[in-house]
Legacy VTK file of the C-alpha trace (Angstrom):
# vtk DataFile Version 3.0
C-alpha trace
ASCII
DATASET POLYDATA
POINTS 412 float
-39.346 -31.650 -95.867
-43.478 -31.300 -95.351
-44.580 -28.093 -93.528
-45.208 -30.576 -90.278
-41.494 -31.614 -90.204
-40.664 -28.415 -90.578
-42.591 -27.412 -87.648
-41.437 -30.086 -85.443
-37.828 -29.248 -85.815
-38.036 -25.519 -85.414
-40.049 -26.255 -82.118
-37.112 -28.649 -81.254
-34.654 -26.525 -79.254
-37.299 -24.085 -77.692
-39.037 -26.792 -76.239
-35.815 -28.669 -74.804
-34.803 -25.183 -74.079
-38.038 -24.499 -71.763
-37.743 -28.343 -70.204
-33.836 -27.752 -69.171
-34.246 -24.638 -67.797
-37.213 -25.688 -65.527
-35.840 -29.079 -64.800
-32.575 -29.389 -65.397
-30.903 -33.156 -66.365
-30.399 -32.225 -70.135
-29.808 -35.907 -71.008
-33.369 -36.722 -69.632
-34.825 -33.876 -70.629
-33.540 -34.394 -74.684
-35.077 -37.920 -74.386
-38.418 -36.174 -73.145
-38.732 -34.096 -76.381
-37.895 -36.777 -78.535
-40.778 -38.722 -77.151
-43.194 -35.506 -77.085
-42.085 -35.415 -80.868
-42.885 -38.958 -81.806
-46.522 -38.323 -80.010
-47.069 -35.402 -81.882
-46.062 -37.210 -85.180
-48.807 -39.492 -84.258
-51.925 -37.457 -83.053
-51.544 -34.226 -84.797
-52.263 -35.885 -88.349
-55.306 -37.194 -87.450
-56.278 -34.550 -84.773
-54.546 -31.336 -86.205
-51.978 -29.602 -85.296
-52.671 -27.539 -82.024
-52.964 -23.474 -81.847
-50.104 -23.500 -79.508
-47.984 -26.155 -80.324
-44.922 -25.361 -78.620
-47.203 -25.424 -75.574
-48.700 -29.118 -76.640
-45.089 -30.439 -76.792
-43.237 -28.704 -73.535
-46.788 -30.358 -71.481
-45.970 -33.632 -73.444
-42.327 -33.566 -72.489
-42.893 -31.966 -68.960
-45.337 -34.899 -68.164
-42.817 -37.514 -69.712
-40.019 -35.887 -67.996
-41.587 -36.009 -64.735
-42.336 -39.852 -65.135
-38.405 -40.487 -66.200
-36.795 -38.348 -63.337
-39.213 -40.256 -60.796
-38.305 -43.615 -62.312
-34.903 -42.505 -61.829
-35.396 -41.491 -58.496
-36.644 -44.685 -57.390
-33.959 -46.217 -59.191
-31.057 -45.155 -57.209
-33.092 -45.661 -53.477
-32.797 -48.721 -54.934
-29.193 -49.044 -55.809
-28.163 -47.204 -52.317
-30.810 -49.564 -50.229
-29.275 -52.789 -51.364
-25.810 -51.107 -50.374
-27.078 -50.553 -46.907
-26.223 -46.624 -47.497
-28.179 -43.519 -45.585
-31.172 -42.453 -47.774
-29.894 -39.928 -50.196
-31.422 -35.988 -50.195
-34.552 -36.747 -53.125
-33.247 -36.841 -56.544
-35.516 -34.535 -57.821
-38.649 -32.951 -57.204
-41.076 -33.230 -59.804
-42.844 -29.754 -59.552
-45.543 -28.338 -61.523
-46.024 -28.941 -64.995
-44.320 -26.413 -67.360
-46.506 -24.933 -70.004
-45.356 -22.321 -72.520
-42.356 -19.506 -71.719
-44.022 -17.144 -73.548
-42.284 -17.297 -76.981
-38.948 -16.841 -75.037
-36.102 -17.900 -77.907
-33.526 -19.865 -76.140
-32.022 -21.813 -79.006
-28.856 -19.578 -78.599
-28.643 -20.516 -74.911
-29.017 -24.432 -75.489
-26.251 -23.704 -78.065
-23.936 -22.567 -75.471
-25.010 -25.344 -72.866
-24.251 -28.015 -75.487
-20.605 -26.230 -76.417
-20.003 -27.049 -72.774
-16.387 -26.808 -71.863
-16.377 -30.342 -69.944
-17.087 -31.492 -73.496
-14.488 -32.459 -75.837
-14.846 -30.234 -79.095
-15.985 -33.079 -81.116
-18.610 -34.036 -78.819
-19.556 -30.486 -78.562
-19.940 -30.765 -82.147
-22.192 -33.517 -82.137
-24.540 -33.003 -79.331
-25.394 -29.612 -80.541
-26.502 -30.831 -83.943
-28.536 -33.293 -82.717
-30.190 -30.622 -79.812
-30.174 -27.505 -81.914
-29.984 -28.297 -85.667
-32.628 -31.352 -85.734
-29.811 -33.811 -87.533
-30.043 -37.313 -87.277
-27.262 -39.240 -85.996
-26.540 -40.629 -89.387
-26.571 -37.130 -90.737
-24.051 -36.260 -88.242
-21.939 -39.162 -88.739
-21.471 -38.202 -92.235
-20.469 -34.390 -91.687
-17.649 -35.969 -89.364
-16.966 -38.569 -91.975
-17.079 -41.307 -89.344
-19.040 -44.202 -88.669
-23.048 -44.205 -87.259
-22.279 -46.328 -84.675
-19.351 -44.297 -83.432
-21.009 -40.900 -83.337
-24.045 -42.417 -81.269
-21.462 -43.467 -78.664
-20.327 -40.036 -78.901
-23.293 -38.238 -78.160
-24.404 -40.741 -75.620
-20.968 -39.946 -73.717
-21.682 -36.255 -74.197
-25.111 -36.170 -72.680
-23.518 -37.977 -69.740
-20.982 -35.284 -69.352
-23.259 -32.584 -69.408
-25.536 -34.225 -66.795
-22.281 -35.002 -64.573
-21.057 -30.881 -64.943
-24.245 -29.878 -63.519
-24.427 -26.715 -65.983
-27.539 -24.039 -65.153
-29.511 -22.769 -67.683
-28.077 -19.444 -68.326
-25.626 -17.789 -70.944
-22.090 -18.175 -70.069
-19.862 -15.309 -68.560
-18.082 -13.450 -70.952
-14.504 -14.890 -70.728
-16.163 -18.625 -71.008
-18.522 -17.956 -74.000
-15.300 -16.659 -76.159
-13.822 -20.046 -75.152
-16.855 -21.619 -76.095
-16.966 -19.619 -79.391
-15.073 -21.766 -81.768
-16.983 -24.692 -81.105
-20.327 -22.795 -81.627
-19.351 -21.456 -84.931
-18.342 -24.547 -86.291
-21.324 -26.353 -85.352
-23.461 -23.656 -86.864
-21.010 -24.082 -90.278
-21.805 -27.672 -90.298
-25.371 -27.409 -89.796
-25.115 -24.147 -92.804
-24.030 -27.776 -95.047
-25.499 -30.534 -94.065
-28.574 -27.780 -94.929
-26.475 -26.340 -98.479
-25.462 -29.827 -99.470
-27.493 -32.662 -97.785
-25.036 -35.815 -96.825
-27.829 -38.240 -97.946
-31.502 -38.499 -99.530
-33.381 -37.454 -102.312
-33.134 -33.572 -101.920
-30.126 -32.131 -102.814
-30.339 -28.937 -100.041
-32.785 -28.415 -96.817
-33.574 -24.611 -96.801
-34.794 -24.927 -93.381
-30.786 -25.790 -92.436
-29.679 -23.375 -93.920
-32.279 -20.615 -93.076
-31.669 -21.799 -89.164
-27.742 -21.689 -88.929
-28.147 -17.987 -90.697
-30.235 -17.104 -88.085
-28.315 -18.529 -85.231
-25.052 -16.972 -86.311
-26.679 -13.464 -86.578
-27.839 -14.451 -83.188
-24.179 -14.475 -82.476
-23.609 -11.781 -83.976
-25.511 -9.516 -81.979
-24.044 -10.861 -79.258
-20.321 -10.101 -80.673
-20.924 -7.174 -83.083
-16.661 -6.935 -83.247
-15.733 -10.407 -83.695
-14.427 -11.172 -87.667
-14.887 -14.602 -87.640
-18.367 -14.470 -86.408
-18.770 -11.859 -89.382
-16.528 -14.051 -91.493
-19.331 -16.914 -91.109
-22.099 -15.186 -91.597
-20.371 -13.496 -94.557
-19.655 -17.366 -95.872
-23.460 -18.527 -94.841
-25.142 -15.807 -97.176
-22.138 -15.608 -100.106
-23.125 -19.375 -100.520
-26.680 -19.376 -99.910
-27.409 -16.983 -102.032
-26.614 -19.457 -105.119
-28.928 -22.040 -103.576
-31.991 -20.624 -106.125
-29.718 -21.500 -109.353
-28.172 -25.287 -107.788
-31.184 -27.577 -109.405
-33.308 -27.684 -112.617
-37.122 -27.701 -111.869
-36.721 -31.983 -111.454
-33.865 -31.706 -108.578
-30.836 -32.095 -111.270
-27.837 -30.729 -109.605
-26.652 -27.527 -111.698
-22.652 -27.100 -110.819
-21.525 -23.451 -110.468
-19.881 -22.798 -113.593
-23.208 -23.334 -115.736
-25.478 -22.117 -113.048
-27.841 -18.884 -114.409
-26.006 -16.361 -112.324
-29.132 -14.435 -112.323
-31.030 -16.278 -110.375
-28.503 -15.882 -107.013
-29.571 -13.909 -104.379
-27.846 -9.865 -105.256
-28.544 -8.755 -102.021
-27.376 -11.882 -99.757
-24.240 -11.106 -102.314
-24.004 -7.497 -101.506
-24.724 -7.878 -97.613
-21.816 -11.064 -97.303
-19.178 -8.909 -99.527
-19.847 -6.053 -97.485
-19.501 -8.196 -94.356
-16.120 -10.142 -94.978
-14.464 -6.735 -96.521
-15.256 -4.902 -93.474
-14.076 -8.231 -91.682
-10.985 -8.715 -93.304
-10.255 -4.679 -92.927
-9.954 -4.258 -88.991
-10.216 -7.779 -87.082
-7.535 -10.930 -87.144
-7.585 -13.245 -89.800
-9.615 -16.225 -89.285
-10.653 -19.334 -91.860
-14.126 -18.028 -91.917
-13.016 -14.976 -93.044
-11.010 -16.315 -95.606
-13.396 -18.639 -96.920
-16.178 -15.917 -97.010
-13.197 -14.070 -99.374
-13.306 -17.126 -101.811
-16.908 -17.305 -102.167
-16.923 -13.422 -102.769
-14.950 -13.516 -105.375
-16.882 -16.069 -107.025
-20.439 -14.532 -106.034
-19.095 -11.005 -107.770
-18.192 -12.712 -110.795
-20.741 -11.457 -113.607
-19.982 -14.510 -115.378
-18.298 -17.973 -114.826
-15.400 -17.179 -117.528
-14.897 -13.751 -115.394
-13.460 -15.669 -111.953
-10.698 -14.207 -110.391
-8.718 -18.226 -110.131
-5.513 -16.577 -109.153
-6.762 -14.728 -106.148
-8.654 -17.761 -105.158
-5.784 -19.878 -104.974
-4.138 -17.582 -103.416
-6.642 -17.455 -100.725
-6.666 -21.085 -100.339
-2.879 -20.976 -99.940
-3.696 -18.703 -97.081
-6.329 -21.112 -95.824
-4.464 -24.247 -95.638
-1.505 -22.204 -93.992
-4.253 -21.576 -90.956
-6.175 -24.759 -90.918
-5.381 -28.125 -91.584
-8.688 -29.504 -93.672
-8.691 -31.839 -96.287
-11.354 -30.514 -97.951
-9.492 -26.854 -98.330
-6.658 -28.815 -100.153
-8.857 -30.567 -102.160
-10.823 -27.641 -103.410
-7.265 -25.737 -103.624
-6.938 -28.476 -106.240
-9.644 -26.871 -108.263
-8.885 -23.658 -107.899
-4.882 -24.583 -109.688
-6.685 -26.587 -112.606
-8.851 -23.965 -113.288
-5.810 -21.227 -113.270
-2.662 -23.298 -114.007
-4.394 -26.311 -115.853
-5.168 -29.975 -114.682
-2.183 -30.922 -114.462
-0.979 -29.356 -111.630
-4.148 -29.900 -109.538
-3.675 -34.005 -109.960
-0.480 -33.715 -108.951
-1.979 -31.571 -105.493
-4.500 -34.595 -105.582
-1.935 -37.398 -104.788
-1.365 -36.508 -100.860
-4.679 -37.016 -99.782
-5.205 -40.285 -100.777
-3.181 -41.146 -98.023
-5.703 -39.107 -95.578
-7.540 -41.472 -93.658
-10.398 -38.110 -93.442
-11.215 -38.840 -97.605
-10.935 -42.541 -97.067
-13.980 -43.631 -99.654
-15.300 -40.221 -99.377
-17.019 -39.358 -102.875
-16.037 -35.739 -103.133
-12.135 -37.118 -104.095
-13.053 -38.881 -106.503
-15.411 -36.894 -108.376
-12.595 -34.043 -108.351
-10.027 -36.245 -109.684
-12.805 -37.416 -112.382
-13.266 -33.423 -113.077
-9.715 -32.797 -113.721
-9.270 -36.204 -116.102
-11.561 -35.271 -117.789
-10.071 -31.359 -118.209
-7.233 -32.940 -119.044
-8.274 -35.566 -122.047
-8.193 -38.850 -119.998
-11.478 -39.602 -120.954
-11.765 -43.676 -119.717
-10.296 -42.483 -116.137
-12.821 -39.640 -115.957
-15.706 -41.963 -116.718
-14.441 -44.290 -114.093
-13.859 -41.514 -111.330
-17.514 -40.632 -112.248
-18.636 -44.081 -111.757
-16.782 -44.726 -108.173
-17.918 -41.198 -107.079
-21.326 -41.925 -108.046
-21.267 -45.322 -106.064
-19.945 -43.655 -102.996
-21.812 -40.914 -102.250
-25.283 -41.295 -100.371
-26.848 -38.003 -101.753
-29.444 -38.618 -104.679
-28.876 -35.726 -106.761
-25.208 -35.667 -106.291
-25.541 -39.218 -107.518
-27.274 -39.010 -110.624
-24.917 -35.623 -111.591
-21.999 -38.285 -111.183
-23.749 -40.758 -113.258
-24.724 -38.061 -115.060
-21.147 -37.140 -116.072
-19.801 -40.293 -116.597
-22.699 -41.636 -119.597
-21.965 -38.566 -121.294
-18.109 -39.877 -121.653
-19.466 -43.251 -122.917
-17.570 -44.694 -125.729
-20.183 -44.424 -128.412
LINES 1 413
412 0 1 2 3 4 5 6 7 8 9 10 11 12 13 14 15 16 17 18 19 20 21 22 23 24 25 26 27 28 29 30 31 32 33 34 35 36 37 38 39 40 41 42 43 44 45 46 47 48 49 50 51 52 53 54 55 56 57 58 59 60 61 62 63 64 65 66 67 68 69 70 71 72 73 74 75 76 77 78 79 80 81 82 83 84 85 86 87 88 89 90 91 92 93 94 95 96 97 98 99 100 101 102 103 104 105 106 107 108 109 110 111 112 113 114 115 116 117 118 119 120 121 122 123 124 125 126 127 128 129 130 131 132 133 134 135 136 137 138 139 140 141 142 143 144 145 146 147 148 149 150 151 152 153 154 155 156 157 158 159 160 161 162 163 164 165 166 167 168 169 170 171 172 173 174 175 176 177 178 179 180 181 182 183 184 185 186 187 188 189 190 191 192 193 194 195 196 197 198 199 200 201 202 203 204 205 206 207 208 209 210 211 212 213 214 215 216 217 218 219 220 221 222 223 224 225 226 227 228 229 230 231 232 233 234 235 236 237 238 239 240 241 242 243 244 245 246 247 248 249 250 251 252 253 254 255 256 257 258 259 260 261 262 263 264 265 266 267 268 269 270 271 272 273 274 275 276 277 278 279 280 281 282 283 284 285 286 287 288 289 290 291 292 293 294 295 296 297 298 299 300 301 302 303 304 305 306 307 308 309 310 311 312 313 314 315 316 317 318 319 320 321 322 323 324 325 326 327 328 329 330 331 332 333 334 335 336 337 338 339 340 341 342 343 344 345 346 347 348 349 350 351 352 353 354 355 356 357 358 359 360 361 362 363 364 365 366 367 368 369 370 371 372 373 374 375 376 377 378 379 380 381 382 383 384 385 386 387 388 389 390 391 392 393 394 395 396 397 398 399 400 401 402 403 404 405 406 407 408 409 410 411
């Protein structure tokens, strides 16, 4: 992503922030920004890119926003005219054009707004990465594993909702923002991988992703110093992140943990999550961050690939799957048994899932079941995972690993 993408999307949820706040009508406002977006995308090349560009884009939107809610207002005089009703109370008044809050950060307010409880957690889910995290709606689509078409509806719906609850601006009270707290962290995990791991595209990672969900969830954390899971997550964000340096060769070739130069990962985003999920795990209730945060400590402590702990990891994914139903967990449990009982066993922990409508033609299946094949000497039906896992998945590096894999099991 160029340094004027990057810039757009980081000014994304402060300026929708400053626009909802003044006007209200978050589905009006979020179409506002997208606009102000599209006109910076065309003027700043050629112009440059303003000193204050948050300010460029909240006058943008403000002025666009201003034009929809008086088309709208007109709209329904309209509608209630050719019913013969009373004149309704004005929809909205316009007021003055916004200009810059003053560097307020509001990103973890709009976070809360879009975890709205009139908002079914999936749709929660959804409109949050599309207002906060800067995802497209394909990009979302393929976190949930569902089709494009059916996650547009589903934001759609959700910025109806959010106009119909009539939500202010303002941080939740304390008894709703813990009920509002498991949707938040999982949107923040899934924007942590569509950043670590990019569903589609050339690049295999987007640093700016990942960079932005770590900062949101300390964000959180500030806010709830004593919650574990919020620890556990952040715990998970930086144990995993902190490999990101060691992932790809200098051309973008996907490097897979066990051959990655260890050296390379990020000691003290190692040090900080270990000390985070032990503390965690020590004097809060168990929670699947936490216990994913343990797995990825015990690999990011390993000195060497050959030096994995595999027994305490499966054990920890045993835990896992006991506390939520993923599966993903199950399929990576799968790993963790090859790589301490032997293939075997992990094929066998394989079969279930193809009968999980969640991993229908997802790529990830296959390429395990190619991995363990292959561990286990069935050389043709390794090649061929390779090849259907290759074909399935959308990512460019993750294709050419696949492809990758399977040539090098060519028949010579």
């Amino acid at each position: 992503m160029s340094g004027f993408e990057l810039l757009l999307r980081e000014e994304t949820p402060q300026v929708l922030s400053a626009l909802v706040r003044h006007y209200g009508h978050f589905d009006l406002a979020e179409e506002a920004v997208q606009e102000a977006l599209l006109a910076a995308a065309q003027q700043w090349p050629e112009e440059g890119v303003p000193d204050n560009p948050r300010g460029w884009l909240i006058r943008v939107g403000s002025r666009r926003l201003t034009d929809l809610l008086r088309s709208e207002s007109a709209r329904r005089k309209r509608e209630e005219n050719a019913a013969n009703l009373a004149a309704p109370e004005e929809f909205v008044a316009a007021g003055p054009e916004i200009d810059d809050p003053g560097g307020q950060d509001d990103t973890l307010t709009l976070l809360f707004l879009c975890c709205h409880p009139a908002l079914s957690p999936a749709s929660q889910i959804a409109l949050t990465l599309r207002a906060v995290g800067g995802l497209s709606t394909a990009q979302i689509a393929a976190a949930f594993l569902v089709p494009e078409s059916t996650m547009a509806q589903r934001i759609s719906r959700a910025k109806r909702s959010i106009k119909q609850a009539g939500s202010s601006f303002e941080m939740p009270p304390e008894a709703e923002r813990d009920a509002r707290m498991g949707a938040v962290l999982h949107v923040l995990y899934l924007i942590f991988n569509e950043g670590y791991t990019a569903s589609s595209g050339t690049d295999l990672h987007s640093a700016e992703l990942t960079t932005e969900a770590i900062r949101l969830v300390r964000g959180v954390r500030r806010l709830l110093p004593d919650d574990g899971e919020v620890a556990g997550l952040l715990a998970l964000m930086l144990l995993t992140d902190a490999r990101r340096p060691a992932r790809t060769e200098p051309d973008g070739r996907l490097i897979p943990l066990a051959e990655q130069d260890r050296s390379r990962w990020n000691k003290a985003a190692i040090e900080e999550g270990d000390a985070l999920v032990t503390d965690a795990l020590s004097r809060t209730q168990l929670g699947p961050y936490q216990v994913q945060a343990a797995i990825a400590a015990v690999h990011g402590t390993a000195e060497r690939a050959e030096d994995t702990d595999w027994p305490q990891i499966v054990a920890l994914y045993q835990v896992l799957e006991q506390i939520s139903d993923n599966p993903m967990v199950r399929l990576n449990h799968a790993v963790a048994v090859s790589m301490a009982t032997g293939p075997k066993e992990g094929l066998a922990l394989l079969e279930p899932l193809e009968s999980d409508h969640r991993m229908t033609d997802h790529h990830r299946l296959e390429a395990v079941r190619a991995h363990l094949l292959e561990m286990s000497g069935d050389l043709d039906g390794a090649r061929a995972g390779y090849l259907l896992a290759a074909r399935r998945t959308t990512s460019i590096p993750e294709r050419h690993y696949l492809q990758s894999k399977a040539d090098r099991l060519n028949p010579s």
